[in-house]
C-alpha positions as CSV (number, residue, x, y, z in Angstrom):
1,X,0.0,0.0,0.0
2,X,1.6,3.4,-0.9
3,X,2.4,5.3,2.6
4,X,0.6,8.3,1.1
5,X,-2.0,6.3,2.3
6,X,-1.7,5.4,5.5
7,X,-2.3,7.9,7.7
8,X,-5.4,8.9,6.5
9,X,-6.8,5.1,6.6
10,X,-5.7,4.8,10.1
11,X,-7.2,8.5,11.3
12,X,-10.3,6.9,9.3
13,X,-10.4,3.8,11.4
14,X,-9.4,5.1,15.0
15,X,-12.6,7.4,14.0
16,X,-14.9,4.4,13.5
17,X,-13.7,2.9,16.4
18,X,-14.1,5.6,18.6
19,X,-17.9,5.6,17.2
20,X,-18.7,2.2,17.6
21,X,-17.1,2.7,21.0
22,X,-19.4,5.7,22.1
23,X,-22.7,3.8,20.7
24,X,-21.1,0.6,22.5
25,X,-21.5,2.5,25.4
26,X,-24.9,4.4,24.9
27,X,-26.2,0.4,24.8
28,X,-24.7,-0.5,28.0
29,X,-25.9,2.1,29.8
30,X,-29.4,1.4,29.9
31,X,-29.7,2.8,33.3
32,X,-33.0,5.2,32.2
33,X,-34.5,3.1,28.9
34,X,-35.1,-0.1,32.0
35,X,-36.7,2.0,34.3
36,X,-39.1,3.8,31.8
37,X,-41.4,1.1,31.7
38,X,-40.4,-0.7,35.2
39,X,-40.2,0.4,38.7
40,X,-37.2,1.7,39.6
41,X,-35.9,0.3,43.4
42,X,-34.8,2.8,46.3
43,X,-33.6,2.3,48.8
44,X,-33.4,3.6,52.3
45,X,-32.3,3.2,56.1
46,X,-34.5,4.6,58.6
47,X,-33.3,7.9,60.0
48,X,-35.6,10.3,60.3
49,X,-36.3,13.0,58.9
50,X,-34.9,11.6,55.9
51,X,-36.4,8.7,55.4
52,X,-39.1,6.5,57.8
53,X,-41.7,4.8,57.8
54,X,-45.1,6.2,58.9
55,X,-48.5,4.3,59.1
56,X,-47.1,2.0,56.4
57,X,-45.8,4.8,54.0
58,X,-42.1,5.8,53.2
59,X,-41.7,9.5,53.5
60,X,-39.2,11.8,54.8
61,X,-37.4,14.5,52.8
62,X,-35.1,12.0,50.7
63,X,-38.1,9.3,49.7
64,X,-40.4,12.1,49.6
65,X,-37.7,14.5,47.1
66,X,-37.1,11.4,45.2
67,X,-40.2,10.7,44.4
68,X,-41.0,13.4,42.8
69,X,-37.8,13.3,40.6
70,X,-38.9,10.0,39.3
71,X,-42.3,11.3,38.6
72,X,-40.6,14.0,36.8
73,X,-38.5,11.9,34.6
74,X,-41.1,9.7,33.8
75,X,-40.4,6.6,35.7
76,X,-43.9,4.5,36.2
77,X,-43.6,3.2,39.8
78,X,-41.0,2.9,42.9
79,X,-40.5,-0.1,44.5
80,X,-39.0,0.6,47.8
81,X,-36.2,-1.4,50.3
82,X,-35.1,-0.9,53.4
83,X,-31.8,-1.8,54.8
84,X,-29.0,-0.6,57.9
85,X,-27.4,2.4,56.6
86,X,-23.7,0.8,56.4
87,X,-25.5,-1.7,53.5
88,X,-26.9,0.8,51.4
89,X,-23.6,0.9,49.4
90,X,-23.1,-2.9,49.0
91,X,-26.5,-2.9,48.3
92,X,-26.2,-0.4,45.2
93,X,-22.9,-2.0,44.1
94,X,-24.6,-5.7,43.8
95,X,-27.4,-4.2,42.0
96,X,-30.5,-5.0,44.5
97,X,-31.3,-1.2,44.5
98,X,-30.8,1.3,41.8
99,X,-31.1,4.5,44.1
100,X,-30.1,5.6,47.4
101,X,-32.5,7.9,49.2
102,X,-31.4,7.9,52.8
103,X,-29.6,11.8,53.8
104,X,-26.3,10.1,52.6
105,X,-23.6,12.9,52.9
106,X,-21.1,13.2,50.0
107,X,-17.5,12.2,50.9
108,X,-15.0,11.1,49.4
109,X,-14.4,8.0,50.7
110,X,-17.8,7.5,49.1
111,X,-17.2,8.9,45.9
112,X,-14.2,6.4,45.6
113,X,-17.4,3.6,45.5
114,X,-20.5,5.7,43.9
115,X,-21.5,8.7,42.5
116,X,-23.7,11.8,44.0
117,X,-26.7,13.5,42.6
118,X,-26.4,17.2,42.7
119,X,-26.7,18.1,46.6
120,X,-30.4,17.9,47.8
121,X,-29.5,19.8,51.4
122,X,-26.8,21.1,53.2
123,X,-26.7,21.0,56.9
124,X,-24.4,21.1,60.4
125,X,-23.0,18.7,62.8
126,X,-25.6,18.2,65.9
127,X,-25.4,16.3,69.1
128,X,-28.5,14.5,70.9
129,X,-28.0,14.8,74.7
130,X,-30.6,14.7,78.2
131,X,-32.3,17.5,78.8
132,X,-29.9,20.0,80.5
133,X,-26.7,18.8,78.6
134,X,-25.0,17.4,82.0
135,X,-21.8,17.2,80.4
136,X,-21.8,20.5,78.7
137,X,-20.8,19.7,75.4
138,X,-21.4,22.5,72.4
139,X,-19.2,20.7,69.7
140,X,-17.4,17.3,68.6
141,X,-14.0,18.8,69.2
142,X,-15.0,19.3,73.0
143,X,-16.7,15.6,72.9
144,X,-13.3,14.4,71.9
145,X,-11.6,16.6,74.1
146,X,-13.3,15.7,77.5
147,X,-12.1,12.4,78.7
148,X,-15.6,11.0,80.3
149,X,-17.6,11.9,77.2
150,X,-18.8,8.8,75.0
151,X,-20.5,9.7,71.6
152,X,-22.3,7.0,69.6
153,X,-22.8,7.4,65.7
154,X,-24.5,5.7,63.0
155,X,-22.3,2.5,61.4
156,X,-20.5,4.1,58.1
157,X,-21.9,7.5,59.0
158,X,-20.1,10.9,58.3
159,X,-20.1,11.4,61.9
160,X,-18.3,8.5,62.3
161,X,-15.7,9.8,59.7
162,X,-15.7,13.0,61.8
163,X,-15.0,11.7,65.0
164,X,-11.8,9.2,63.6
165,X,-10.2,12.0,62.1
166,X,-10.5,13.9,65.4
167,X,-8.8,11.2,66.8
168,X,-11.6,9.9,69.3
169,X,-10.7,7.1,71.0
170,X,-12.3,3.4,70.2
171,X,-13.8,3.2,73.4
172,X,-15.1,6.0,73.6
173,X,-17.0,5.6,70.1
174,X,-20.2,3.5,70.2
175,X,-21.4,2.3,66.7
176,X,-24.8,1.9,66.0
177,X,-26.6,0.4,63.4
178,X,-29.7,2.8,63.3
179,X,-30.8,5.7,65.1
180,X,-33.5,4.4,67.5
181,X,-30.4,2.4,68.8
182,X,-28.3,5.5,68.7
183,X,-31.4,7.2,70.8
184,X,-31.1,4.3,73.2
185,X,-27.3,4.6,74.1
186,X,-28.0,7.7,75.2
187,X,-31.3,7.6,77.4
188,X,-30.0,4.2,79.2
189,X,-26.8,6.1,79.8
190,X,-24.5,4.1,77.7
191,X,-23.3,7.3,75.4
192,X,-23.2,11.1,76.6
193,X,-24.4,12.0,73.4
194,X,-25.4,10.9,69.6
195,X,-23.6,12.5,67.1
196,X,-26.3,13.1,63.4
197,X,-26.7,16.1,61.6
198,X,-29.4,19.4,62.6
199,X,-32.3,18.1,61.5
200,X,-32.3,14.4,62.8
201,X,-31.2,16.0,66.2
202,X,-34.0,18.4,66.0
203,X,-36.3,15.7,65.0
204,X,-35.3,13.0,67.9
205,X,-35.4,15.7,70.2
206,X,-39.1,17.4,68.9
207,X,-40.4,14.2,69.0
208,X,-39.1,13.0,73.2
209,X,-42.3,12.5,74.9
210,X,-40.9,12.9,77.9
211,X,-38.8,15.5,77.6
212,X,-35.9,13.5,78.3
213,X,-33.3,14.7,75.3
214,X,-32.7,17.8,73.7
215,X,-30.7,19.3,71.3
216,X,-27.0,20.7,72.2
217,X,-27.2,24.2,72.3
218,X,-25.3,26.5,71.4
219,X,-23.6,24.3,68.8
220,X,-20.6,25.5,67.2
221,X,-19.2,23.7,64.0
222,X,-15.7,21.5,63.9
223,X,-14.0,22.3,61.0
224,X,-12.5,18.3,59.3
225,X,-10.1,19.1,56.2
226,X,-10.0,15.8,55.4
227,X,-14.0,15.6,54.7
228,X,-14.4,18.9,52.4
229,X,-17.6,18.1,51.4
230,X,-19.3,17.3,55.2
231,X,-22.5,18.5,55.1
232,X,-23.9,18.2,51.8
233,X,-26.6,15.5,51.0
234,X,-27.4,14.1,48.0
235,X,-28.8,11.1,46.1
236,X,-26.6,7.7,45.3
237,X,-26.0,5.8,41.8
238,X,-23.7,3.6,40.6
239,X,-21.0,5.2,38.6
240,X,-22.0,2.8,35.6
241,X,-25.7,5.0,35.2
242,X,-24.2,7.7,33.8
243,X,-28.0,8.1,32.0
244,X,-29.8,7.8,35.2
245,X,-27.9,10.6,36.6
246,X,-28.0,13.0,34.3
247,X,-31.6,12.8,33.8
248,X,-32.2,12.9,37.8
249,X,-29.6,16.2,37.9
250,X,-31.8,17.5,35.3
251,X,-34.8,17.3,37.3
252,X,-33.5,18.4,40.5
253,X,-32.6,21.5,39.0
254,X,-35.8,22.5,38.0
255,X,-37.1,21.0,41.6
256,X,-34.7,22.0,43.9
257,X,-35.5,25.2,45.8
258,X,-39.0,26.0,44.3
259,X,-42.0,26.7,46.2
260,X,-43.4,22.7,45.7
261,X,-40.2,21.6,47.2
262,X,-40.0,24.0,50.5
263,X,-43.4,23.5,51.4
264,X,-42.7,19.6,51.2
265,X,-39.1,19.4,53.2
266,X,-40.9,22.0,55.7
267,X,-43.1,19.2,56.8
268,X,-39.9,17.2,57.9
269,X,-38.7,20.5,59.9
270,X,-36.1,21.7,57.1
271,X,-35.8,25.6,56.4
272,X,-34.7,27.3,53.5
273,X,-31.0,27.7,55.0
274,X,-30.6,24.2,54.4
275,X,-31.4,24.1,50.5
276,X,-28.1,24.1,48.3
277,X,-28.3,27.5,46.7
278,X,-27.3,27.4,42.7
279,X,-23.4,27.4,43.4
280,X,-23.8,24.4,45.6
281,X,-25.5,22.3,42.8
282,X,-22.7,22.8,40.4
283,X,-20.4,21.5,42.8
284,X,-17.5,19.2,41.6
285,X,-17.9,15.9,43.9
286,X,-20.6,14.3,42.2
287,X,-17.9,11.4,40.7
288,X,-14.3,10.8,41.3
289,X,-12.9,7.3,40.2
């Protein structure tokens, strides 16, 4: 073959590769074209407000959010599964659920495994103590700090992140595998406080019939380099459904922020502080392989 030649044949073929490649691709990821006439599964771990269960229904502000993101895109029906929190990844990974919609912070640890939606909320750290806050605690630094303080946190929580890189000791660190437990620790003594986020604290703390637990207060926030992105919820996918995610981003801008969607997280005792404003939704930690 004259060398003339070549070149151009092999510029010609790397472009059909690359093609065939691309479309390759756009068939494997059939992440939206399944669900579009199927339910699509979500699941959840029980952690309220973001996601309960209440006189047989799954609501709270992820479950809630989410389903109106799939009515938006189209999706027929939801079928829903409830698990620990610290087996909602594994869960996503083997393919028994094809959402997460649990309050699942963004970290990156976790972005190592899945990707995030666009944030959904941002909020602060929180602590759930008895009523008076005997051991006068007003942040995680001064949990960590004062030797006859014990803390309990959700199992694979951000909290739990938190308190490792503040160096809190093993035994002082009760694990928990769901937040009536976590509520437990603390009222039979066995933890000073419970570690979540604002709005679980307020939650646990609106809903004590007896008055027994309230919120730290003041609170002031611990700054953890290592977890840049603490505070921001979103939505988990597996990195595969590239479709999926682009189409729920889609919606959620539209959703995110308006009028429908305040009046809806309201109900589970979030205020318009703790919606991402615009630059928050264009943040970069929604994948990193």
């Amino acid at each position: 073959m004259d060398h003339k030649y070549v070149i151009p044949l092999i510029i010609i073929l790397l472009t059909i590769s690359g093609i065939a490649y691309i479309q390759y691709q756009s068939v494997l990821d059939t992440s939206i074209s399944d669900h579009l006439n199927n339910c699509i599964i979500i699941g959840y771990a029980v952690e309220p407000p973001y996601a309960y269960v209440s006189g047989g229904n799954i609501t709270g502000e992820s479950p809630e959010v989410a389903q109106k993101i799939v009515e938006r895109i189209g999706i027929p029906c939801i079928i829903w599964r409830q698990t620990e929190f610290g087996s909602l990844i594994p869960e996503l990974e083997a393919g028994k659920i094809d959402v997460i919609a649990s309050g699942m912070f963004i970290s990156d640890d976790r972005l190592k495994e899945i990707s995030f939606s666009s944030p959904s909320f941002r909020v602060n750290q929180g602590l759930l103590v008895k009523s008076g806050n005997p051991s006068d605690i007003h942040s995680y630094k001064e949990a960590v700090e004062k030797n006859n303080v014990v803390i309990s946190v959700l199992a694979d929580s951000v909290e739990q992140e938190v308190f490792h890189e503040l160096g809190m000791p093993e035994e002082r660190l009760i694990i928990v595998p769901d937040t009536p437990t976590g509520r437990a620790s603390v009222e039979t003594g066995k933890a000073t406080g419970f570690a979540l986020s604002t709005p679980s604290i307020r939650w646990l703390a609106s809903h004590s019939t007896s008055g027994e637990f309230e919120e730290a207060h003041p609170f002031y926030q611990t700054e953890i380099p290592a977890l840049r992105s603490y505070g921001y919820g979103a939505f988990g996918f597996r990195k595969q459904d590239r479709a999926l995610i682009s189409a729920w981003n889609s919606m959620m801008k539209e959703y995110i922020g308006c009028d429908s969607h305040l009046n809806l997280i309201s109900r589970f005792g979030f205020s318009k502080d703790e919606v991402p404003v615009h630059d928050d939704s264009n943040l970069s930690i929604r994948d990193k392989s």
